[in-house]
C-alpha positions as CSV (number, residue, x, y, z in Angstrom):
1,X,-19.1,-1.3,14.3
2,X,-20.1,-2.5,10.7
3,X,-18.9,-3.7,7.7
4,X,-18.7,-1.5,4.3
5,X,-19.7,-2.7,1.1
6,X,-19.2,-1.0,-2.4
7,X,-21.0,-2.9,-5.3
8,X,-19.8,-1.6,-8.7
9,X,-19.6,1.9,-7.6
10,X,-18.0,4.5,-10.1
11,X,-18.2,8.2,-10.0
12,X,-18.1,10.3,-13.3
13,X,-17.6,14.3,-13.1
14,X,-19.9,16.6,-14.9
15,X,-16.6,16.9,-17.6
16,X,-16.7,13.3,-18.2
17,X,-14.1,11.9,-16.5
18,X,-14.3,8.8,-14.5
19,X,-12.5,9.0,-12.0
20,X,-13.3,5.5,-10.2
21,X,-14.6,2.4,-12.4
22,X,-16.3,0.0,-10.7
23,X,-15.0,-0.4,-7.5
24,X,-16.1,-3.9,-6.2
25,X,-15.0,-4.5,-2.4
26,X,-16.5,-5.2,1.5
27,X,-14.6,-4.3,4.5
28,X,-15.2,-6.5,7.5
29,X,-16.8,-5.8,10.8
30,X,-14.1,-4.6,12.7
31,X,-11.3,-4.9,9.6
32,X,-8.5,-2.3,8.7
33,X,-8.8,-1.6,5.0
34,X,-6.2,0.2,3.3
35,X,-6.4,1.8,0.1
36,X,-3.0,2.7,-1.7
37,X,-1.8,3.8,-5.0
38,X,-0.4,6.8,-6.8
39,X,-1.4,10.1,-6.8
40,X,-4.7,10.6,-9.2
41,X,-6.1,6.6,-8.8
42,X,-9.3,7.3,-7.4
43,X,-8.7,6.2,-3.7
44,X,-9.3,9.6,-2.3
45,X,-12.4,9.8,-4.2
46,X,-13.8,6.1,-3.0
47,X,-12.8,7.8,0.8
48,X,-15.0,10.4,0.2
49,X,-18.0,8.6,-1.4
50,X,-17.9,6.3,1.4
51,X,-18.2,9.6,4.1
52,X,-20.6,10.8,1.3
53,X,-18.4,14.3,0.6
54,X,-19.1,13.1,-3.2
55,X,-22.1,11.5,-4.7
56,X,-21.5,8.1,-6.0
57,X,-22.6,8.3,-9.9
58,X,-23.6,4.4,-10.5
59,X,-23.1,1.3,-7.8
60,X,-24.6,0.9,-4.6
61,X,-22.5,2.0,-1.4
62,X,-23.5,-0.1,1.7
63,X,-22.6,0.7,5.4
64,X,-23.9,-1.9,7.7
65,X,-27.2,-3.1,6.8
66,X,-28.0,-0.1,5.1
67,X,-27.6,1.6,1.5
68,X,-26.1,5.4,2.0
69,X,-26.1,6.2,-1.5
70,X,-28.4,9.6,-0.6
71,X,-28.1,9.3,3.2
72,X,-26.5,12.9,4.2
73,X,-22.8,12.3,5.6
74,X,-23.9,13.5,9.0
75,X,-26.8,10.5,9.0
76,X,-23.4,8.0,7.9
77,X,-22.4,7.2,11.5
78,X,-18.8,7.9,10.0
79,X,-15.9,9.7,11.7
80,X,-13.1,11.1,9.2
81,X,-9.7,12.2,10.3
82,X,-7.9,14.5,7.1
83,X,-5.0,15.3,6.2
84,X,-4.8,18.8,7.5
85,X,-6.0,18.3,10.8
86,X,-8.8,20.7,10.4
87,X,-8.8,21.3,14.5
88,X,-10.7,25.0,15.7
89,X,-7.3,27.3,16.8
90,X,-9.2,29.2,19.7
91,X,-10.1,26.0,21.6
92,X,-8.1,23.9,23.9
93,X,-7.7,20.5,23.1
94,X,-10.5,19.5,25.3
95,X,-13.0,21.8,23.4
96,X,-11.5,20.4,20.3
97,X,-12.5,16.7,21.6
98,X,-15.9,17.9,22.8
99,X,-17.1,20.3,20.6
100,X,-18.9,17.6,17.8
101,X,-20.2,16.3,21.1
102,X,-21.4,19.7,22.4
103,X,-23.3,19.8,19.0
104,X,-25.2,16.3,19.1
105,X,-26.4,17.9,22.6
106,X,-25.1,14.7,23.9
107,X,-25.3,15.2,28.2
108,X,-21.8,17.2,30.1
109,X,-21.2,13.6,32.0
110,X,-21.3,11.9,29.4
111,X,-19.0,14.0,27.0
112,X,-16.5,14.6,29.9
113,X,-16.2,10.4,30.0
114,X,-15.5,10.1,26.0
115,X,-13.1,12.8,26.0
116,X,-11.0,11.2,29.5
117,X,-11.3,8.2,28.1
118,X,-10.0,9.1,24.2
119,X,-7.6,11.7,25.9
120,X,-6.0,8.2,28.3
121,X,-5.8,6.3,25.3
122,X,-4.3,8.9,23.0
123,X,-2.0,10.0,26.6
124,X,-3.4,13.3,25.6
125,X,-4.3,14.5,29.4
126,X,-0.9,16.2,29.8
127,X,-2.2,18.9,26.5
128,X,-6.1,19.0,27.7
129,X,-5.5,22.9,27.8
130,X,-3.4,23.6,25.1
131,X,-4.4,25.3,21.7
132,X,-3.4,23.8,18.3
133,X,-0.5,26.1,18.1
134,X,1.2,25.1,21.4
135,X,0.9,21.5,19.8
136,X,3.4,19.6,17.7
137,X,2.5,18.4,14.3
138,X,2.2,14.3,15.9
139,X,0.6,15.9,18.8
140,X,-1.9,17.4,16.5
141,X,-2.7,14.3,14.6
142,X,-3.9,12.3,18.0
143,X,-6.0,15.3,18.6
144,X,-7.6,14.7,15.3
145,X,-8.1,11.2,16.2
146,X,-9.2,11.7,19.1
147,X,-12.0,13.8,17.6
148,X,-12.7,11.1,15.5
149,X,-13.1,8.5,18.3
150,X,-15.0,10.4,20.9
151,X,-18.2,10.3,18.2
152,X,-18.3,6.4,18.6
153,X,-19.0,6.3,15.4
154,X,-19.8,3.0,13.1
155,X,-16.7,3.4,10.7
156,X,-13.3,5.5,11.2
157,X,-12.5,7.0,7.4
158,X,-8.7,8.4,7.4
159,X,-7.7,10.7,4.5
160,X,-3.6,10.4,4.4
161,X,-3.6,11.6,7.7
162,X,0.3,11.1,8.0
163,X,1.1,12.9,4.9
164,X,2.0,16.0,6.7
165,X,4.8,14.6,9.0
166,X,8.4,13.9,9.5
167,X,9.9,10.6,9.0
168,X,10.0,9.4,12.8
169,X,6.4,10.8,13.6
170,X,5.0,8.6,10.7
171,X,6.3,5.4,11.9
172,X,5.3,6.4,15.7
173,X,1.7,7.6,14.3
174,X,1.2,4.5,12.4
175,X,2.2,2.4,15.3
176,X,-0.4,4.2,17.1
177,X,-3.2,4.2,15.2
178,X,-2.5,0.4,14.3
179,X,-2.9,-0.1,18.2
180,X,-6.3,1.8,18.7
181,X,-7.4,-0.3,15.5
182,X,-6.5,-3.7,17.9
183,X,-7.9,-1.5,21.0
184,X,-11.2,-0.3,19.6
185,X,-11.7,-3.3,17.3
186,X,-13.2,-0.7,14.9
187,X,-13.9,-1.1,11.2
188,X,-11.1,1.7,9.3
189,X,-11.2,2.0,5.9
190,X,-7.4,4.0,5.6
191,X,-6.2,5.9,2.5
192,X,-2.2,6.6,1.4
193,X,0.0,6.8,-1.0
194,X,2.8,5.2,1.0
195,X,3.3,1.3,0.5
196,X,5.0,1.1,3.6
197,X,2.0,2.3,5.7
198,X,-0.2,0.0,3.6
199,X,1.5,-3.4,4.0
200,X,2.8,-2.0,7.7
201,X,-0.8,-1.1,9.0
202,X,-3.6,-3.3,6.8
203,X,-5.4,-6.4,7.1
204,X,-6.3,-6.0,3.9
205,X,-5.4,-3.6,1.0
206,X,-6.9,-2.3,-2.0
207,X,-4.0,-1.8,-5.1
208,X,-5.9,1.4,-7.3
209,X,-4.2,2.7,-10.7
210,X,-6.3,4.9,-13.1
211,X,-9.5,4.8,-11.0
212,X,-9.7,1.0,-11.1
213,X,-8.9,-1.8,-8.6
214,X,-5.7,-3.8,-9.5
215,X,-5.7,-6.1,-7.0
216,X,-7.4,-6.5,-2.8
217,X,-5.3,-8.9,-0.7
218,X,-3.7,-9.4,2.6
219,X,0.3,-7.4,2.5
220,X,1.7,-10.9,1.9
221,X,-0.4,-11.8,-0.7
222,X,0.0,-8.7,-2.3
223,X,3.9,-8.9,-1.9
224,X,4.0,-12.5,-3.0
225,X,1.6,-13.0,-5.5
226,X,1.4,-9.6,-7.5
227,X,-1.8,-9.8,-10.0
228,X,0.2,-8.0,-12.7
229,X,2.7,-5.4,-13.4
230,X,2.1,-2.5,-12.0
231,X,1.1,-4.3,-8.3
232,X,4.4,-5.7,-8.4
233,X,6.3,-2.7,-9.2
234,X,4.4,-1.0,-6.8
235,X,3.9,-2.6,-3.3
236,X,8.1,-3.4,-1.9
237,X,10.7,-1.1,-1.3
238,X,12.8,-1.0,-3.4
239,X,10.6,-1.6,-6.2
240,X,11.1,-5.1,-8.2
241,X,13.2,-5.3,-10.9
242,X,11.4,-6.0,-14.3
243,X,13.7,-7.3,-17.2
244,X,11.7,-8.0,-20.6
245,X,13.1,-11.7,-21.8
246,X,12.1,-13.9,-25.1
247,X,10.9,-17.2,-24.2
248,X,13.5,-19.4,-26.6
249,X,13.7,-23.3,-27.2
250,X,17.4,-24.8,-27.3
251,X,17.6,-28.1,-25.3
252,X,14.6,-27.1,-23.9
253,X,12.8,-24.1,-22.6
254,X,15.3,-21.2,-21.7
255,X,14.8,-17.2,-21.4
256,X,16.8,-14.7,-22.5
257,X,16.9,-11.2,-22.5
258,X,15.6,-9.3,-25.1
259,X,18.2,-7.0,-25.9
260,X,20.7,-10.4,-25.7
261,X,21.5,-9.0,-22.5
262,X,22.6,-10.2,-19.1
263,X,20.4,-13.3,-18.6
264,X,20.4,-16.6,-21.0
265,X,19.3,-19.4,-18.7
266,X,17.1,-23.2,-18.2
267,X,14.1,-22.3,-17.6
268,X,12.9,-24.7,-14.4
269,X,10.3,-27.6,-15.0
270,X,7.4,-26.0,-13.6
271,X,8.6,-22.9,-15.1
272,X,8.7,-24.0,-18.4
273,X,5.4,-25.6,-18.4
274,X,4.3,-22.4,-17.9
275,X,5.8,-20.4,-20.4
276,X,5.7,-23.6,-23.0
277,X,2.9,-21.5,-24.7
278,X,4.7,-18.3,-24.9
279,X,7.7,-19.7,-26.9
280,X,8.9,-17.4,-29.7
281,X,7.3,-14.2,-27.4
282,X,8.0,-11.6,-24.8
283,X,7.5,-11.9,-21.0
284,X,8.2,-9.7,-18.4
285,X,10.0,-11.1,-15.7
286,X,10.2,-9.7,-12.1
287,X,13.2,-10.2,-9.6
288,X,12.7,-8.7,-6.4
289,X,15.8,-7.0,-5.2
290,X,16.3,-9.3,-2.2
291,X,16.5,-12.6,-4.3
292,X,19.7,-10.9,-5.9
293,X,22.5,-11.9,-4.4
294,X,26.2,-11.5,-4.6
295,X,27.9,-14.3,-5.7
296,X,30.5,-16.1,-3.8
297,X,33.8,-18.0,-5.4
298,X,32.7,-21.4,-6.3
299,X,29.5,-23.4,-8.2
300,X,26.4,-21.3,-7.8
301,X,23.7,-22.8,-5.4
302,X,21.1,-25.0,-6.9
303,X,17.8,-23.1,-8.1
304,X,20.0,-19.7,-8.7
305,X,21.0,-18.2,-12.1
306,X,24.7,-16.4,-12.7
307,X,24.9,-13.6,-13.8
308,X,27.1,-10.0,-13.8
309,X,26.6,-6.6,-13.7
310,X,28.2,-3.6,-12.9
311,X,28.4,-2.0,-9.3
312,X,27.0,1.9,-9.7
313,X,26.2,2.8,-6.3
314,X,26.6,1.2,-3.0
315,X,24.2,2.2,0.1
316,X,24.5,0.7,4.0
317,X,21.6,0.6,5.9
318,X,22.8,-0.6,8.8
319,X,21.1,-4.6,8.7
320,X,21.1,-4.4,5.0
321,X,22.8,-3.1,2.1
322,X,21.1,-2.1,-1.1
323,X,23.0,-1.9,-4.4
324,X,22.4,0.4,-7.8
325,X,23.2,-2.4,-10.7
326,X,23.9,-1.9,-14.2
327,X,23.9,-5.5,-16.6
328,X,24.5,-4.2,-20.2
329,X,21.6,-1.2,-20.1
330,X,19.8,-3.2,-17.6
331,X,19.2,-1.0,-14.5
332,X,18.7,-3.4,-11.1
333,X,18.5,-2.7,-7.5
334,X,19.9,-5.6,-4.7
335,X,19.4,-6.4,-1.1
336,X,22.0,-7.9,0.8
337,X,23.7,-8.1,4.0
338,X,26.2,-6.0,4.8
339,X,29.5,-7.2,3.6
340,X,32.6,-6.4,2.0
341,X,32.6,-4.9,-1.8
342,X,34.5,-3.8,-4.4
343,X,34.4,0.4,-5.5
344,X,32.2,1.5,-7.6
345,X,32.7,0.5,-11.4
346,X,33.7,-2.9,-10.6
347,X,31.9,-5.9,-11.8
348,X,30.7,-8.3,-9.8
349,X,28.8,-11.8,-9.8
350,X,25.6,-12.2,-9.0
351,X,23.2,-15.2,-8.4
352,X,19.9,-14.9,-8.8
353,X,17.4,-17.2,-7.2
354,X,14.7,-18.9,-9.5
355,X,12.1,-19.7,-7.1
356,X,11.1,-16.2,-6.5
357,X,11.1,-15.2,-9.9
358,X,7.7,-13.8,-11.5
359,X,6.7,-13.6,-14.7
360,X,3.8,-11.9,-16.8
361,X,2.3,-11.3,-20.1
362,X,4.3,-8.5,-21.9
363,X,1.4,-7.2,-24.2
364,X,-1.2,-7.5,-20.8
365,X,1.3,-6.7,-17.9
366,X,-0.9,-9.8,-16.4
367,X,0.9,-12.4,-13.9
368,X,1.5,-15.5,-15.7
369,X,-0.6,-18.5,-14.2
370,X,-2.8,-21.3,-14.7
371,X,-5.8,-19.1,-15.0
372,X,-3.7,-16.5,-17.0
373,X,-4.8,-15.8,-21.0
374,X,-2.9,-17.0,-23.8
């Protein structure tokens, strides 16, 4: 296996566009990287720099100890799985494992070990004769793996390769290929649109908007410790809640919403230090929708902030419930346990918990922090 490395890389089409700035990241020997964001960012693109299906305009590209900026894909030592499968429709599934094989005029024994063993670890010997359209659309997929992993090759690239299944066959699929990662210890540099598959499947992940790197971390980092605005609206499900507040002194630091809203409350000690400098200005702050609670009868728990809104839409999960929010014109979304409610319409209490409160620069979208600007 080997490690890829992208030093400033950016790629700029004939029109002008640039559609990645920069990119600035190294994915271990033997590391799961994940690159997520919206539709447009510029992850695809990095993917297919990296496998060398588009030339990389500025930056050096690195995989191993070597620099592939105008090394031909097939000289790579890369193995891509797409989207669409891409498997031959007249051959079995045995062809389709050997036939890249057949091709490096790599010797019979030889080919027939890689394809038993891919085919045990995929439990693809039961299909070893069937065509693609005998197959189903999961069935498919470890095909297309398997392809992938009979090469041997340096680095596995995937190109949303779940985007074309159901619910149930994504979370198997991920499962799976999550496993051969742990099996094969191979280096996988994965790209998605789907947080879930990102913080469910990465060591690492690469946050993209517009072509530029927002943020690289481990899930948890990522999920606790959001960079700036658009990370944290964008990795958890349901999305945080972002309410724009004006940093106020009256016996001492307190925020309050901007449009004199819902929330009017002490801002904590180490809180305050923090936004001591922003008094008289907007910040964004962020409540993920689990650290709203609904409020019991009695004084609120210490570290949590009252407040009341109005219950829209109420949906069981089974383990948890989530609930649509409305506080003045203040849309929020809630996680709780399943308990009883009022109907729809009614308003409730909440209690919000401080300590998992985040806060950034409204005119930046930056997290606010030591090392943030004034």
């Amino acid at each position: 296996m080997a490690r890829v490395k992208l030093e400033s890389v950016r790629k700029v089409y004939e029109n002008g566009f640039v559609a990645v700035h920069d990119a600035t990241f190294e994915v271990g020997d033997g590391e799961l990287m994940v690159l997520v964001g919206p539709s447009g960012c510029g992850k695809s693109t990095t993917l297919r720099m990296i496998a060398g299906l588009e030339s990389v305009t500025d930056g050096q590209l690195w995989i191993g100890e070597r620099m592939v900026n105008d090394v031909a894909p097939k000289e790579r030592d890369i193995a891509m799985v797409f989207q669409n499968y891409a498997l031959y429709p007249h051959m079995s599934v045995r062809e389709n494992l050997a036939f890249g094989l057949k091709l490096r005029k790599l010797p019979k024994a030889e080919i027939r070990e890689r394809v038993g063993r891919a085919a045990g670890i995929l439990g693809l010997e039961p299909i070893l004769e069937r065509r693609p359209a005998q197959l189903s659309g999961g069935q498919r997929q470890r095909v297309a793996v398997g392809r992938a992993m009979v090469r041997e090759p340096a680095v596995f690239l995937f190109d949303e390769p779940l985007s074309n299944l159901d619910a149930k066959l994504r979370v198997q699929m991920r499962r799976e290929i999550s496993a051969l990662h742990q099996r094969l210890g191979a280096t996988m540099v994965y790209v998605t649109h789907d947080q879930t598959e990102a913080m469910t499947m990465g060591d690492r992940i690469v946050v993209m908007n517009a072509g530029r790197i927002q943020q690289i971390g481990t899930p948890m980092e990522l999920y606790d410790h959001p960079l700036n605005v658009f990370v944290a609206g964008f990795i958890g499900s349901p999305a945080m809640n972002f309410v724009t507040g004006v940093v106020e002194r009256r016996d001492g630091l307190r925020l309050r919403a901007a449009d004199g809203g819902f929330l009017d409350f002490a801002l904590p000690a180490g809180v305050a230090e923090l936004l001591e400098r922003y008094e008289g200005r907007e910040v964004v702050l962020g409540i993920r929708p689990e650290a709203i609670q609904v409020a019991d009868d009695g004084p609120g728990a210490t570290g949590t902030v009252p407040a009341s809104a109005r219950l829209e839409l109420v949906e069981p999960l089974g383990n948890e419930t989530l609930l649509s929010l409305h506080a003045g014109d203040q849309p929020l979304v809630a996680r709780i346990a399943p308990r009883p409610l009022p109907p729809a319409g009614s308003t409730i209490a909440l209690s919000i918990d401080t300590a998992r409160m985040h806060f950034f620069d409204a005119a930046t979208q930056a997290a606010l922090g030591e090392s943030s600007p004034p």
